[in-house]
N, C-alpha and C positions, 0 to 999 in steps of 0.2 A: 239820488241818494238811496242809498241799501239802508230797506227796513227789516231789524230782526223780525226771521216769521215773513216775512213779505212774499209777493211772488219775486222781486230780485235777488230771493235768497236760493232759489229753485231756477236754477239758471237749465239742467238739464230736463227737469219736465216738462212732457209732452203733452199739450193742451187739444185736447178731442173738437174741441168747439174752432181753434186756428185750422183745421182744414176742412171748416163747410164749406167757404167758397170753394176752395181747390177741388174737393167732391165734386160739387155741382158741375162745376167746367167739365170736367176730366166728362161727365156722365152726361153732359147734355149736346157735347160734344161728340161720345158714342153714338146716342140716339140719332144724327145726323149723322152719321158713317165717317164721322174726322177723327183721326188719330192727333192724337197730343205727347206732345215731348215734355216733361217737367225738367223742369231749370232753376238752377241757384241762382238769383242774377245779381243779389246783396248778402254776401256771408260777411257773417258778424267781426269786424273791425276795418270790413274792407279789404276786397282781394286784389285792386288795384285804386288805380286813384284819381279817379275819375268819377262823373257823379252819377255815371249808371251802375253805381257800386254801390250808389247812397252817402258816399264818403264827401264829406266839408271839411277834411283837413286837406286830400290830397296826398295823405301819410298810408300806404296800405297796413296798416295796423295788423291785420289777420297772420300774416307771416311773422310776425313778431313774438306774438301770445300763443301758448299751446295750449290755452284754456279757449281759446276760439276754437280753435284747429280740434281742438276736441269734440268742441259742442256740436262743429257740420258733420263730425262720423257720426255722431249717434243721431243728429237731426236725418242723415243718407238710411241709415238703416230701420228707423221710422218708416221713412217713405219709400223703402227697397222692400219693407215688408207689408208696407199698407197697399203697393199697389202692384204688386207680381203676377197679378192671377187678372190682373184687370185687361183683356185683350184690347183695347183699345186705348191704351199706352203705349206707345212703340217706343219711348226708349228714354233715358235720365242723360240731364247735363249736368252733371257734378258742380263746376266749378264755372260762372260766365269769364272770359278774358282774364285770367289771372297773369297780374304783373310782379314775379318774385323780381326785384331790383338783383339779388345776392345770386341766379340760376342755383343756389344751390337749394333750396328747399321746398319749393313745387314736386320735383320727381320724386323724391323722396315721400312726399304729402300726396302725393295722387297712386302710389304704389299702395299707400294705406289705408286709402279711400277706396280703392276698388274693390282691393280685398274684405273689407267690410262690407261695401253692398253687396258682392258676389257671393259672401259669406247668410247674406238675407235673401238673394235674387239673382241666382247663377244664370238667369235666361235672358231677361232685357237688358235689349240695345246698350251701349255706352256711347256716348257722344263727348268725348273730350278734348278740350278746347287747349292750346299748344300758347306757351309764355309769353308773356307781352303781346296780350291783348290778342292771343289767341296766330301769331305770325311767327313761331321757332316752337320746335320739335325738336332737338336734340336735346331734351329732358326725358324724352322717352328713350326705351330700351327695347327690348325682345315688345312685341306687338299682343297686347291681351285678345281674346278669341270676341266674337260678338261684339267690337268695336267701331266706331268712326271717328276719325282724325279730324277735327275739324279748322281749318284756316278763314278765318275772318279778314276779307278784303274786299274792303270798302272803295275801291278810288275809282275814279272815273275822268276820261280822257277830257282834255280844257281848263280852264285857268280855275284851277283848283289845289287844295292841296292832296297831296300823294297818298294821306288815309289821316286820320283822326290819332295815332297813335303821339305820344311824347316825343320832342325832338322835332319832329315835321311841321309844318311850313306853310300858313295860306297864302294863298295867294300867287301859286308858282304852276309854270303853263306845263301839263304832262302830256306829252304826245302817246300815242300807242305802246312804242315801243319803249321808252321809258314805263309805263304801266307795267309792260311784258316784264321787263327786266325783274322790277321789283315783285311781282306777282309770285317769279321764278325762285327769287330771292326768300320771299313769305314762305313759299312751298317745302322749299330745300329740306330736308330731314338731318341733312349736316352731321352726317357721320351712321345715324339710325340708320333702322330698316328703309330703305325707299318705297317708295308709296304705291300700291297694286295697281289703281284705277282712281279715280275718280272728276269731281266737273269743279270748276268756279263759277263765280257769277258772270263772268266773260263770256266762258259756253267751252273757254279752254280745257283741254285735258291733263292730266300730269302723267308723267311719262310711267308705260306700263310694265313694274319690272313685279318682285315679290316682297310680300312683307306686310307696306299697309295701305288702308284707303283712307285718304285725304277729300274731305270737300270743303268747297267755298264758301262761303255765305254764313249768317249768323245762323245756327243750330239746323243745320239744312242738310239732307239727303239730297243723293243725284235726283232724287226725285222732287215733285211741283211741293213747295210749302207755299200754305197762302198768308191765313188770320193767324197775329200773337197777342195774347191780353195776358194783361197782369194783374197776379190774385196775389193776397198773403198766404205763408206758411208757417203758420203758428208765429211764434215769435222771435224766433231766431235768423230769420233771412226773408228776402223775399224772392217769390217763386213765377218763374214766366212761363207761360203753357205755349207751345209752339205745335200750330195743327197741321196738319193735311188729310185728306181727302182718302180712303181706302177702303178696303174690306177688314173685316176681322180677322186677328192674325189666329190658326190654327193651334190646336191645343191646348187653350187659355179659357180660361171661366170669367165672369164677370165678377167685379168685387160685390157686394153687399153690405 
């Protein structure tokens, strides 16, 4: 229920106290030489419909409302601005698996999303995650600069099903090359730039032409990711830190 005067009346204000934990990680994570990836992994209405969205309807709602769609730019540029200077953030996941049922209005929504973070954070990483559940690229267009593509595939060869996504099927036997297929199929850029380099979780390659990089796995660089813990952010979504192991990235301050 919305109380006049309440906090559900202040739907766009940013709560200093909703990112201690996220702090802490982000910093204690530093202190141990692990970089962290900050992750949308529940935008407000549900970006697909599934329940690592948080969603009990099953309804992606978020695509529906531009009062949602709103509330994640300015929650991105919060956090494109609280954490730019922080060298031991390698890089923002916008959006986890976003499933637009309609393709029409992800590309349009991630064109406006970036340009608002980049408008707070023209330096870190982007890791953005391709429709339906992170398996179709051809919402993208010309390739933003400081980019990763990323393709989420899950499947694995034996009586299984072929990935987690809607429509598919447990309990059906996938050989190799059935996996290869679809793998190929996830990858396909279908029309876009084709993909420069990159790995899947197979250890496959994608073919190396120009344009963009593609990788596999859930918010993963070609390189080793290990530990992902989930903290809140503030109150409009929640937030998954994805780490790995490195040095400090050059030319960046530590936040305070």
């Amino acid at each position: 229920m919305t109380i006049p005067g309440g906090r559900h009346a202040r739907p766009f204000e940013i709560k200093e106290d909703g990112f201690r934990h996220l702090d802490r990680v982000v910093d204690e994570c530093g202190r141990h030489g692990i970089y962290t990836v900050i992750d949308l992994h529940a935008l407000p209405g549900s970006q697909n419909q599934h329940w690592h969205s948080d969603n009990p309807t099953h309804l992606p709602s978020f695509w529906q409302h531009p009062h949602f769609q709103d509330r994640v730019v300015h929650l991105w540029e919060f956090i494109a601005g609280r954490y730019k200077d922080d060298p031991w953030v390698a890089g923002y996941n916008p959006i986890n698996e976003p499933a637009d049922e309609s393709r029409a209005l992800v590309g349009p929504y991630y064109r406006r999303l970036v340009t608002a973070i980049r408008a707070a954070d023209p330096a870190t990483m982007l890791f953005l995650d391709g429709n339906t559940y992170s398996t179709e690229f051809d919402i993208f267009d010309e390739p933003w600069e400081n980019t990763l593509y990323v393709c989420h595939d899950y499947a694995r060869a034996g009586l299984a099903r072929v990935g987690h996504y809607p429509g598919e099927t447990d309990g059906v036997y996938s050989d190799r090359g059935t996996l290869e297929r679809k793998f190929l199929e996830r990858t396909s850029t279908r029309g876009a730039p084709a993909p420069r380099s990159g790995s899947a979780s197979s250890g496959r390659s994608t073919p190396a032409t120009s344009g963009w990089t593609l990788s596999g796995g859930c918010c993963s660089t070609t390189s080793s990711t290990s530990t992902a813990r989930t903290t809140p952010a503030g109150r409009s979504g929640r937030a998954r830190i994805s780490a790995c192991r490195g040095s400090p990235m050059s030319g960046r301050t530590r936040r305070t």
